[in-house]
C-alpha positions as CSV (number, residue, x, y, z in Angstrom):
1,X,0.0,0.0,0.0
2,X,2.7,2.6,1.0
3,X,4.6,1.6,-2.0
4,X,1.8,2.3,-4.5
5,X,0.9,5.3,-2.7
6,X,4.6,6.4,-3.5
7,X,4.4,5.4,-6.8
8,X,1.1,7.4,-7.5
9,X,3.0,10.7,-5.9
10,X,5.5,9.8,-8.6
11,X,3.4,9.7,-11.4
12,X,1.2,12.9,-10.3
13,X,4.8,14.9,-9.8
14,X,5.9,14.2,-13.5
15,X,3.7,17.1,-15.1
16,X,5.6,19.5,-12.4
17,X,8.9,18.6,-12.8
18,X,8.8,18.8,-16.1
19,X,6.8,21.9,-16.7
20,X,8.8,23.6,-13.9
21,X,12.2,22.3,-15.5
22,X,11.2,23.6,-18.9
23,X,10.2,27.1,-17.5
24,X,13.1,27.9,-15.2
25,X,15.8,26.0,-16.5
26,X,15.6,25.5,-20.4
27,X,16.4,29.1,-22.2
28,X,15.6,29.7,-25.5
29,X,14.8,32.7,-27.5
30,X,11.3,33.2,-28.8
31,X,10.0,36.8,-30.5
32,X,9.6,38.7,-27.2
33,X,12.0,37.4,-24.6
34,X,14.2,34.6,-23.3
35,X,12.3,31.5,-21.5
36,X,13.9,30.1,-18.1
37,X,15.4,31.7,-15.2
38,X,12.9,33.9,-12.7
39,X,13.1,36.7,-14.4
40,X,9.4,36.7,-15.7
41,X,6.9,39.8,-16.2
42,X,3.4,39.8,-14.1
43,X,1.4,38.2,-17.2
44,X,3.9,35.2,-17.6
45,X,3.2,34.5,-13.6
46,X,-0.3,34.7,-14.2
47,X,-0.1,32.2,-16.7
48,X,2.2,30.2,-14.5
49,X,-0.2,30.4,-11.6
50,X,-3.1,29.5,-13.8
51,X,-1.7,26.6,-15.2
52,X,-1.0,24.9,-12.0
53,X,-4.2,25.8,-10.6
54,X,-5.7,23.9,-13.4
55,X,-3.1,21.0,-12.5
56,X,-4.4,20.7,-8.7
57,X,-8.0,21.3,-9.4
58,X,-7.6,18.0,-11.8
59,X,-5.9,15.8,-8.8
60,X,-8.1,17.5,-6.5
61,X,-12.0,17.0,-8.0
62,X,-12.3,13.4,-7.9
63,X,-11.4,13.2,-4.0
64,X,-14.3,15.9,-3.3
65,X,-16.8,12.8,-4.9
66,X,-19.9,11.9,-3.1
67,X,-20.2,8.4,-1.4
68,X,-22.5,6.3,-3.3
69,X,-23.6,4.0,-6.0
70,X,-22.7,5.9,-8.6
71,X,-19.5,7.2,-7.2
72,X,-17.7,5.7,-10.2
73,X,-19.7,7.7,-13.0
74,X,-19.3,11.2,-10.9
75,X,-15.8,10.1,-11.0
76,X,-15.4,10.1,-14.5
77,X,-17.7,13.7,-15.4
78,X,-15.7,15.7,-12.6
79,X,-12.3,14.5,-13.9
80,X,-13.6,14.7,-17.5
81,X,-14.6,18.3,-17.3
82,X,-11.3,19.1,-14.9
83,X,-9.2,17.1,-17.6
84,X,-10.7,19.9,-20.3
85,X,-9.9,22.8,-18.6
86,X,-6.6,21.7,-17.9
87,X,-6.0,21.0,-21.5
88,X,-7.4,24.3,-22.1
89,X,-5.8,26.6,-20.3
90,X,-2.5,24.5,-20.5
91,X,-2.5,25.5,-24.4
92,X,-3.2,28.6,-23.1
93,X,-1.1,29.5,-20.3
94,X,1.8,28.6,-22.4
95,X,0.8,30.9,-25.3
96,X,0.9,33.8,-23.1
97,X,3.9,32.6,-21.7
98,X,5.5,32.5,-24.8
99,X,4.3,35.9,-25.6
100,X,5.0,37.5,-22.7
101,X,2.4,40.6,-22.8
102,X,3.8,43.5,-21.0
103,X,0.2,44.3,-19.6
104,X,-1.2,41.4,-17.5
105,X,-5.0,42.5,-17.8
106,X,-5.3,40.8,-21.3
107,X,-3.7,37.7,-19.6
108,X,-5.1,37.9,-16.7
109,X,-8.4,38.4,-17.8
110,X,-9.0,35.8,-20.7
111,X,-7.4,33.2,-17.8
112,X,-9.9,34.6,-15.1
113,X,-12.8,33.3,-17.8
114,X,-11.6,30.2,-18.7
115,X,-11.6,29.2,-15.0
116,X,-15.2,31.1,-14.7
117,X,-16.5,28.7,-17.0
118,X,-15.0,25.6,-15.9
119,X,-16.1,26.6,-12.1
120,X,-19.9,26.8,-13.5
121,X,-19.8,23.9,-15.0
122,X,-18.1,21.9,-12.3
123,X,-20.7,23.4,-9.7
124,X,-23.4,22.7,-11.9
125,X,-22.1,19.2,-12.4
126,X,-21.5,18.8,-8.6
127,X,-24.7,20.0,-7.3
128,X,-26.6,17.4,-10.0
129,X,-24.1,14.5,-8.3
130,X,-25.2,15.4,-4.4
131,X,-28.8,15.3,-5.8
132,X,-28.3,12.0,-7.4
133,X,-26.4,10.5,-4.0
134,X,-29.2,12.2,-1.7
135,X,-31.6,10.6,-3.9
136,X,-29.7,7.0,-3.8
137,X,-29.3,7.4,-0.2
138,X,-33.2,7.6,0.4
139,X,-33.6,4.8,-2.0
140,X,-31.4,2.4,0.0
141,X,-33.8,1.4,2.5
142,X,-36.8,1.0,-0.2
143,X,-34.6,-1.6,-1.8
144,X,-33.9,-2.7,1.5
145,X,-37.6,-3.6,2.5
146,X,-38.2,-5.3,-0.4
147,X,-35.2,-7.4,-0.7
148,X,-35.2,-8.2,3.3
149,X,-38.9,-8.9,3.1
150,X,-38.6,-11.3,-0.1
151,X,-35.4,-13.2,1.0
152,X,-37.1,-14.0,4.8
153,X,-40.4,-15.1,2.7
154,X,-38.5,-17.4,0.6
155,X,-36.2,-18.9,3.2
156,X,-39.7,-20.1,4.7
157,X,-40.6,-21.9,1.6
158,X,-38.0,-24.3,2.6
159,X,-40.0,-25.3,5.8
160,X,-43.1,-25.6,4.6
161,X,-43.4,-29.3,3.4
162,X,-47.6,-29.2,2.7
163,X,-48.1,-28.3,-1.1
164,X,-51.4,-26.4,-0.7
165,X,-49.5,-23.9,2.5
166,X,-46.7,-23.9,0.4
167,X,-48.6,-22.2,-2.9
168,X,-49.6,-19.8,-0.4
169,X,-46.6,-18.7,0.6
170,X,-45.1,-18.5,-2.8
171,X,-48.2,-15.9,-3.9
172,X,-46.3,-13.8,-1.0
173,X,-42.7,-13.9,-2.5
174,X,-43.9,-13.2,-5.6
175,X,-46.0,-10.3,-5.0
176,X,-42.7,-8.7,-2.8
177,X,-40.5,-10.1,-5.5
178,X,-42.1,-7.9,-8.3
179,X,-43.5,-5.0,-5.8
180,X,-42.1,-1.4,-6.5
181,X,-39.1,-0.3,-4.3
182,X,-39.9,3.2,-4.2
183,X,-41.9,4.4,-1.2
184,X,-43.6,6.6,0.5
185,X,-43.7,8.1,4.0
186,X,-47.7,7.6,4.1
187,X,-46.7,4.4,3.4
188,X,-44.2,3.4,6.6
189,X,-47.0,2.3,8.7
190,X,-48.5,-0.2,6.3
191,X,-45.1,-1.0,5.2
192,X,-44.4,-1.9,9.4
193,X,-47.0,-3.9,9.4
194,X,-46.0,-5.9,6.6
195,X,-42.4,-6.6,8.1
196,X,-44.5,-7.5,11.9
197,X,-46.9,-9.9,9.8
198,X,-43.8,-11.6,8.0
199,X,-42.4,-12.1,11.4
200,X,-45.5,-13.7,13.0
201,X,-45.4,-15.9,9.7
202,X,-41.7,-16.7,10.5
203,X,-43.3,-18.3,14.2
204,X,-46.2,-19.6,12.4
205,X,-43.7,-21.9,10.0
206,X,-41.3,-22.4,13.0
207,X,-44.4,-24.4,14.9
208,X,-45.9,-26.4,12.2
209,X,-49.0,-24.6,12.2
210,X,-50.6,-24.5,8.7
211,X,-53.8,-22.9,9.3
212,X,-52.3,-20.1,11.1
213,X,-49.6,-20.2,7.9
214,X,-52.2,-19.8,5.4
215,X,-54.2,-17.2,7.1
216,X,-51.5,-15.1,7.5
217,X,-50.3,-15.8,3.9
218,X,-53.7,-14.8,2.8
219,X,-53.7,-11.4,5.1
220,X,-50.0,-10.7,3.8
221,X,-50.6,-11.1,-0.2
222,X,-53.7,-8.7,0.4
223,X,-52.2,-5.9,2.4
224,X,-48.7,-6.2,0.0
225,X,-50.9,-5.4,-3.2
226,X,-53.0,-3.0,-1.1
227,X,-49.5,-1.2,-0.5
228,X,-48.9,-1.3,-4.3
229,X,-52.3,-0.1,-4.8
230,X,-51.4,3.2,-2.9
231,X,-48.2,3.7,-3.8
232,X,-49.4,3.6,-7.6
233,X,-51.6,6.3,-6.8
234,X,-48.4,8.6,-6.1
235,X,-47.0,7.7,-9.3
C-alpha cells in the first residue's frame, strides 16, 4: 500500500517537474524574450499560476466525490470536465507565456474566464451528483424492505413441506419479488406492518401450524398489493 501510494506521488509529480524544468531551467529565445530563469513579467506568472491551478483542481475534484452508487460515474464527469480545462488553459497558459504581454490585464483576464466557465460547469455538475447521491441514499432502505422482506419469505418456503400452504406462501414472494421499491412516507405504517406480519409468519412456520400459515399468507398477499395499490396512486 505505502509503495503504491509512493508510486502514485511519482506519477502525479511528473507534469511539475517537467513543466517547472522547462520554465526555469531550459532558455531559448522566442520573438519577445528569453524562456527560463525567474526573471518573468506579471502576465507570464499569471499564466504560470493558472496553469498549475488547473493541474491541482484535476488531482483535486475526484477526492471531493460523493459516497454512493454511482461514485464511479461522478468520478469520470468531474475528472472529465477538470481534464478539459486543464487542457485548455494548459494550451493557453503557455501561449501567453510564450508571448510574454507586457500588460497582464489581457492575460489575466481571458485566464480569469476560462476558469469562470469551468467553475460553473463543475458546480453545476456537482450539485446534480449530491442530488443523485441524496436521492440513492433515500432509496437504499426502499430496496432494503423489499429485498429483506422477499429473501425471509423465501427462506420459509424451505420449511413448509404441505403443497397447498406452500402455494400460499409462494403468492407472497412473488408479490414482494415484483413490488415497487420506491416508497412513500404515508406508506411506513403499512409497510411496518408488513415486516411485523412476516415475522409472526416466520413463528407460524417455526411451529408447524398451517392454518395459522395460510391465514396469514392470505392477510400478507392482500395488504402487499394494497401497499402497491397506494403507492401507484403517487406515481
Amino acid at each position: 500500500m505505502r509503495r503504491e501510494f509512493v508510486l502514485r506521488v511519482i506519477l502525479k509529480s511528473v507534469f511539475l517537474v517537467i513543466f517547472n524544468a522547462l520554465f526555469f531551467i531550459l532558455g531559448f529565445n522566442t520573438l519577445f524574450f528569453v524562456l527560463g530563469g525567474t526573471e518573468h513579467n506579471a502576465s507570464v506568472w499569471i499564466s504560470y499560476s493558472f496553469i498549475h491551478f488547473a493541474y491541482f483542481m484535476l488531482l483535486l475534484m475526484p477526492k471531493l466525490i460523493p459516497d454512493s452508487q454511482s461514485r464511479e460515474i461522478f468520478k469520470a464527469s468531474i475528472y472529465a470536465i477538470s481534464l478539459v480545462y486543464f487542457l485548455v488553459e494548459l494550451v493557453t497558459g503557455v501561449f501567453f507565456i510564450l508571448i510574454a504581454l507586457e500588460s497582464y490585464k489581457i492575460t489575466f483576464l481571458v485566464q480569469l474566464c476560462i476558469a469562470g466557465v469551468y467553475g460553473v460547469i463543475l458546480t453545476l455538475h456537482m450539485i446534480a451528483n449530491e442530488w443523485t447521491a441524496d436521492a440513492e441514499k433515500k432509496r437504499q432502505p426502499q430496496i432494503a424492505y423489499i429485498k429483506d422482506a422477499s429473501i425471509k419469505v423465501k427462506d420459509l418456503l424451505e420449511g413448509i413441506n404441505d403443497k397447498e400452504t406452500k402455494r400460499k406462501v409462494e403468492r407472497v414472494y412473488d408479490a414482494l419479488y415484483s413490488s415497487p421499491v420506491k416508497s412513500y412516507p404515508d406508506l411506513e405504517a403499512e409497510e411496518n406492518r408488513i415486516r411485523q406480519s412476516i415475522r409472526t409468519l416466520e413463528e407460524a412456520v417455526s411451529s408447524g401450524n398451517t392454518d395459522c400459515i395460510i391465514s396469514l399468507a392470505s392477510s400478507l398477499e392482500v395488504a402487499i398489493h394494497d401497499r402497491n395499490r397506494r403507492l401507484a396512486m403517487y406515481n
